[in-house]
LOBARO-754968 format. One record per residue (C-alpha): x, y, z; residue in one letter. Coordinates in steps of 0.05 Angstrom, whole numbers, padded with zeros to 5 digits, m for minus. Each point is the difference from the previous one (the first is absolute). Example, Ala and Ser with C-alpha at 12.3 -4.5 7.8 and 13.67 -1.06 7.14 Angstrom:
! LOBARO-754968
x,y,z,residu
00246,m00090,00156,A
00027,00069,m00013,S
This chain:
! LOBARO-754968
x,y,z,residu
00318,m00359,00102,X
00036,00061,00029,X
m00041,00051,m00031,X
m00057,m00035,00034,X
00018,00003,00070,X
00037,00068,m00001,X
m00025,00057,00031,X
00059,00065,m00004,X
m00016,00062,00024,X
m00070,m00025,00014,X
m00011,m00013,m00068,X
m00031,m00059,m00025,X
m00001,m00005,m00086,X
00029,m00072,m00024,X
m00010,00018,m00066,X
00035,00056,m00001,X
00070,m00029,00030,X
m00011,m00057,m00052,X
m00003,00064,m00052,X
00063,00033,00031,X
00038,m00075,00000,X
m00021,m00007,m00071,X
00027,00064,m00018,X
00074,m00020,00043,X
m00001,m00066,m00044,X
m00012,00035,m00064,X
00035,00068,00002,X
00037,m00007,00062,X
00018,00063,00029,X
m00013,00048,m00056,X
m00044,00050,00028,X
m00016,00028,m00068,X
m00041,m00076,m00018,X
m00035,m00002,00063,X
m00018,00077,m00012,X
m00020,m00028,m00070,X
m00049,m00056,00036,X
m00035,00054,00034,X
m00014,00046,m00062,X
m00019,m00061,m00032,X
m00056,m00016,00051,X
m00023,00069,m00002,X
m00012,00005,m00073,X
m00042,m00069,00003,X
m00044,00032,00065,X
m00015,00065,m00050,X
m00016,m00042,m00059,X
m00042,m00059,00050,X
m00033,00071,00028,X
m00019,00024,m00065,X
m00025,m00067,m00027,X
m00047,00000,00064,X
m00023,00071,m00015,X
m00011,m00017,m00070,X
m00040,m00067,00015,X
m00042,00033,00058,X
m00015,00064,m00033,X
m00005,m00010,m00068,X
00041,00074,m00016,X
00066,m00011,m00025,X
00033,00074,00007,X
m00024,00006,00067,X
00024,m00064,00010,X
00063,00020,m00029,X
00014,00065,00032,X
m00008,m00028,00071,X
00044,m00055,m00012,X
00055,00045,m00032,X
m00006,00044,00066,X
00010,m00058,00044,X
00064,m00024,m00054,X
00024,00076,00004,X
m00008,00021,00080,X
m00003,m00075,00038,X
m00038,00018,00069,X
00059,m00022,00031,X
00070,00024,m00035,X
00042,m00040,00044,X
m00032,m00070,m00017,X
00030,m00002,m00078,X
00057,00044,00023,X
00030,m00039,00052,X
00014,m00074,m00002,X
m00021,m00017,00066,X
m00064,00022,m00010,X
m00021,m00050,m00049,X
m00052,m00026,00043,X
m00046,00057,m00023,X
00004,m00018,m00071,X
m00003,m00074,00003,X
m00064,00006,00045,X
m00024,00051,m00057,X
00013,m00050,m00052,X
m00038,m00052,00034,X
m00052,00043,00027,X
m00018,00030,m00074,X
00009,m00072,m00037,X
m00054,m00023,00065,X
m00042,00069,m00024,X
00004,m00020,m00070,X
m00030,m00071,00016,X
m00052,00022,00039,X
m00027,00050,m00047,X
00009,m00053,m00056,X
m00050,m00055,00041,X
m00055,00049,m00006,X
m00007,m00021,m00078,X
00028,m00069,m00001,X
m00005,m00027,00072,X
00037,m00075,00008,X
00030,m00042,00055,X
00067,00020,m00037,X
m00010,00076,00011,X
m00011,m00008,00073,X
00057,m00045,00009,X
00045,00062,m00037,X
m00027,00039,00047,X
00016,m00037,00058,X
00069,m00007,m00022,X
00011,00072,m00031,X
m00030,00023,00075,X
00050,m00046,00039,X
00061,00018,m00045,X
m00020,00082,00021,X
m00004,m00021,00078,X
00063,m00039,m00003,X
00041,00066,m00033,X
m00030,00046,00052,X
m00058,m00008,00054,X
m00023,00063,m00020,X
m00041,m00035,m00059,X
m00045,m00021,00064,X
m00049,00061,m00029,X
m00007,m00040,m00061,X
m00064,m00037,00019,X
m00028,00074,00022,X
00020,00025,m00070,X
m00040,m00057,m00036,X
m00057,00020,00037,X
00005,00067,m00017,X
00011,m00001,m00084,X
m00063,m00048,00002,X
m00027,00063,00013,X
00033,00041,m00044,X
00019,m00005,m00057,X
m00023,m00074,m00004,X
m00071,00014,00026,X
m00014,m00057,00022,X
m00020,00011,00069,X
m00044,00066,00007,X
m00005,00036,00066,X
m00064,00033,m00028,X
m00038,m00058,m00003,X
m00042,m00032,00052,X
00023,m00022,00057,X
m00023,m00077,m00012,X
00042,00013,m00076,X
00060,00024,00039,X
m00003,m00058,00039,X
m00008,m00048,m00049,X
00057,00041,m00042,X
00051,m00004,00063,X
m00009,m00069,00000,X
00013,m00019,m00065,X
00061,00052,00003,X
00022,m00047,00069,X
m00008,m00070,m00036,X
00057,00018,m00046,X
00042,00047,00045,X
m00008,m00046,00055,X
00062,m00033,00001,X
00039,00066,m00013,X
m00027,00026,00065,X
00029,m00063,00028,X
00066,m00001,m00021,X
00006,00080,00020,X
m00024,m00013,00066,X
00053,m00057,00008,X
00060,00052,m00025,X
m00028,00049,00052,X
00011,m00043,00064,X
00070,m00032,m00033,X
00018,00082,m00012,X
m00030,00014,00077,X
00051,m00049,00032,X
00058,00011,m00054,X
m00016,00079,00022,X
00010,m00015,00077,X
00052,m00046,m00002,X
00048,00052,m00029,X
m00039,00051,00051,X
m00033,00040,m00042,X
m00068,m00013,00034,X
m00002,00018,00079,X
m00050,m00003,00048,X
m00050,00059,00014,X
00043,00002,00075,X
00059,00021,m00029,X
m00040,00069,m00024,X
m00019,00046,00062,X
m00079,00005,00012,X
m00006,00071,m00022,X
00030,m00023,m00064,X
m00044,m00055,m00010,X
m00061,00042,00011,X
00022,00048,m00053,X
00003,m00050,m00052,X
m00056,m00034,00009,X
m00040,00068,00009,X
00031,00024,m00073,X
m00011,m00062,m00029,X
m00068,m00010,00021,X
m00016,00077,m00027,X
00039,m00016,m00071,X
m00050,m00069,00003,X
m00061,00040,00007,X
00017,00056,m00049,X
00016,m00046,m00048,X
m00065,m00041,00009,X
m00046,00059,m00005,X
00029,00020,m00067,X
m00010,m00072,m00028,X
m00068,m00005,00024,X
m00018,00073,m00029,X
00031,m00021,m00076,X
m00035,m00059,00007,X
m00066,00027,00012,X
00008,00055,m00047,X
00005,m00048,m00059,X
């Protein structure tokens, strides 16, 4: 139950400190088997990507060549090369295997699917609380490439759509919200989250006039690609 109620460095990932313990038990302190773990779980997330690709798209080389990118030049470097980094590629494991079942429900939807989902979804936000965006990113590839939620249609369709999409996301949205506020106090017990006091006003104004402008900018050009389609 340690990995449960640890929080180093402001980090809160169970599943991950279960990972590295199973890796101590195994290899012990070989650093070449751990390295080995991590290359492993990379070459699952580029095959996982590419069987999503394939499934959702329906092009195989495309498929193929994006995948083989991501195997070749990883976004991040450092999360197969180093070993303490293997929360990035445990949370991609999980996050692609949730992708996979998602995108698999749209053809043969069952109880069982959502309950892989559910489990594939919790397993990504127990290796890292970054895989709170997953909900977001379900959304999103119902509209492309699943298509099946259009933002072209009208508005009572969209509706309709975005509910449907929320009756089997629902309890992903759940469980992500719950990481966040375990992360938030995890965060500001090891002090990594201060109060706007501790910044002087000037600075405070600064950010929140730049962030408001970057808000804004970014709105307009969704709005504009949206109603240029």
């Amino acid at each position: 139950m340690w990995a449960f109620s640890a929080g180093d460095a402001g980090n809160w990932h169970p599943l991950t400190w279960i990972s590295h313990m199973t890796d101590v038990s195994a290899c012990g302190l070989n650093a070449g088997c751990h390295h080995l773990v991590n290359l492993g779980f990379h070459v699952l997330n580029a095959l996982l990507l590419f069987r999503f690709l394939e499934r959702s798209t329906q092009r195989v080389w495309p498929a193929a060549a994006v995948a083989g990118l991501f195997a070749l030049h990883p976004l991040h470097v450092e999360s197969v090369a180093w070993i303490a980094e293997r929360k990035d590629v445990l949370c991609t494991l999980w996050w692609m295997v949730a992708l996979n079942i998602y995108a698999g429900g749209a053809a043969r939807p069952s109880p069982a699917r959502l309950a892989g989902l559910v489990t594939a979804s919790a397993l990504a936000l127990l290796s890292k609380p970054m895989a709170v965006s997953l909900p977001f990113v379900l959304l999103l590839v119902d509209i492309w490439p699943l298509q099946r939620w259009s933002l072209s249609a009208e508005k009572s369709e969209r509706r309709a759509g975005l509910r449907r999409r929320l009756l089997v996301t629902w309890p992903v949205f759940l469980m992500a919200a719950a990481v966040s506020i375990v992360t938030f106090f995890v965060q500001r017990q090891a002090g990594a989250v201060q109060s706007a006091e501790a910044f002087p006003s000037r600075t405070r104004r600064t950010s929140s006039r730049r962030s408001g402008q970057w808000i804004w900018r970014r709105s307009i050009r969704t709005l504009t690609r949206i109603r240029s389609r």
